[in-house]
N, C-alpha and C positions, 0 to 999 in steps of 0.2 A: 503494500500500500504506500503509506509514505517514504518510504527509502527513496522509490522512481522520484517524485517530486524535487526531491534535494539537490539532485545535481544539477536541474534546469537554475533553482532559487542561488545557486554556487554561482554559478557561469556568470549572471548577468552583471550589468553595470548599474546602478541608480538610477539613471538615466531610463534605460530601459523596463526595469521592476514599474517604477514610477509610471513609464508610458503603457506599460498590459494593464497594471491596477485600473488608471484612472481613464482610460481610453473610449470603452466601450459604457460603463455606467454613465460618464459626463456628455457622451455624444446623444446619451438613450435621451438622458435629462434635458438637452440644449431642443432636440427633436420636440419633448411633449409639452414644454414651455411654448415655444416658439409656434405649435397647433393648437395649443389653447388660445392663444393671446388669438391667432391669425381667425379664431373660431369669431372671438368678443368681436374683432375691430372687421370682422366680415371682407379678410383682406384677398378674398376669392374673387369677391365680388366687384373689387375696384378698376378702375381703368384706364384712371392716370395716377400719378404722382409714388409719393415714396410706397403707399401701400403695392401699386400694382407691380414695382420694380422688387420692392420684397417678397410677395408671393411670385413672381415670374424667376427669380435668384432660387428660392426653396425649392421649386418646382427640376430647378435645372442639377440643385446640386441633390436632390432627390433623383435624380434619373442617372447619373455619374455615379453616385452611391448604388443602385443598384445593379448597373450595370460594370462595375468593379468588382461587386462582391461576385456576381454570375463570374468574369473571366477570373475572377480568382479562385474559383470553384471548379472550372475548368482545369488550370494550371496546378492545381494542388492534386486532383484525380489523375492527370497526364504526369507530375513530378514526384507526388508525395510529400512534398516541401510547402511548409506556410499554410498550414487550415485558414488562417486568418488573414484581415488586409496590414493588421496593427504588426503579425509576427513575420509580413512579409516586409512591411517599412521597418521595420525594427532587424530585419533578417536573423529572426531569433526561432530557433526551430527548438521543438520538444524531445530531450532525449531522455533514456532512461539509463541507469546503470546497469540493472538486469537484463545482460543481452536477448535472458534466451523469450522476453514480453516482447520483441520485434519479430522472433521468430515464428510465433503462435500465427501463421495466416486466418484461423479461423475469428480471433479477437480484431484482427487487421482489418479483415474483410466486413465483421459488424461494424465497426469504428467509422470505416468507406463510408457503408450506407446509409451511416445516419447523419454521419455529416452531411452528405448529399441530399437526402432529405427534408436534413436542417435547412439547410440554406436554400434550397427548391423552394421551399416554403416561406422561408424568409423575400427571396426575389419577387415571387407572387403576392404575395400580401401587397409589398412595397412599389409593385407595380401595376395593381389591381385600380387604384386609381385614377390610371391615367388612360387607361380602357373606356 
């Protein structure tokens, strides 16, 4: 169990720790702020000014965001390298000390499909949208 974990927490730098912790929770955060307020101020609806530049900005880096996550879900099923967009900016891949947890193809091959899964799902939601 935690043995595998240690040597990933060993490797990194501050720098990095700091960017996997706070990455994914702050962007969740900056996301449901940012569709709350855009819900009040009905920033869908406008058609000039800073509202419509701000909803047209969400809208574009909502489409980048998820079409990032899809080619990185590609490249991590074609590589095995980087589950994530954060551990591919960061080029911080997951190892373990126990070699013979790489060799198990059958834990490998669950791991595959639920990441693919994951993130299938994740792309759809996020682009369900704009459908």
């Amino acid at each position: 169990g935690g043995k595998g974990g240690t040597a990933l927490l060993r490797s990194l730098s501050g720098f990095q720790r700091f960017s996997l912790c706070l990455a994914g929770p702050l962007s969740t955060w900056f996301v449901e702020r940012f569709e709350g307020f855009a819900r009040r101020r009905h920033l869908s609806e406008a058609e000039a000014g800073w509202e419509a530049l701000a909803w047209k900005g969400y809208c574009v880096v909502s489409a980048v965001s998820s079409l990032s996550h899809t080619l990185n879900l590609c490249l991590f099923l074609r590589h095995g390298k980087y589950s994530t967009i954060v551990e591919r900016l960061l080029r911080v891949r997951k190892t373990y000390e126990d070699p013979l947890i790489l060799r198990s193809s059958a834990q490998l091959g669950l791991l595959d499909d639920h990441v693919f899964w994951a993130t299938l799902y994740s792309f759809v939601s996020e682009i369900t949208p704009f459908a």
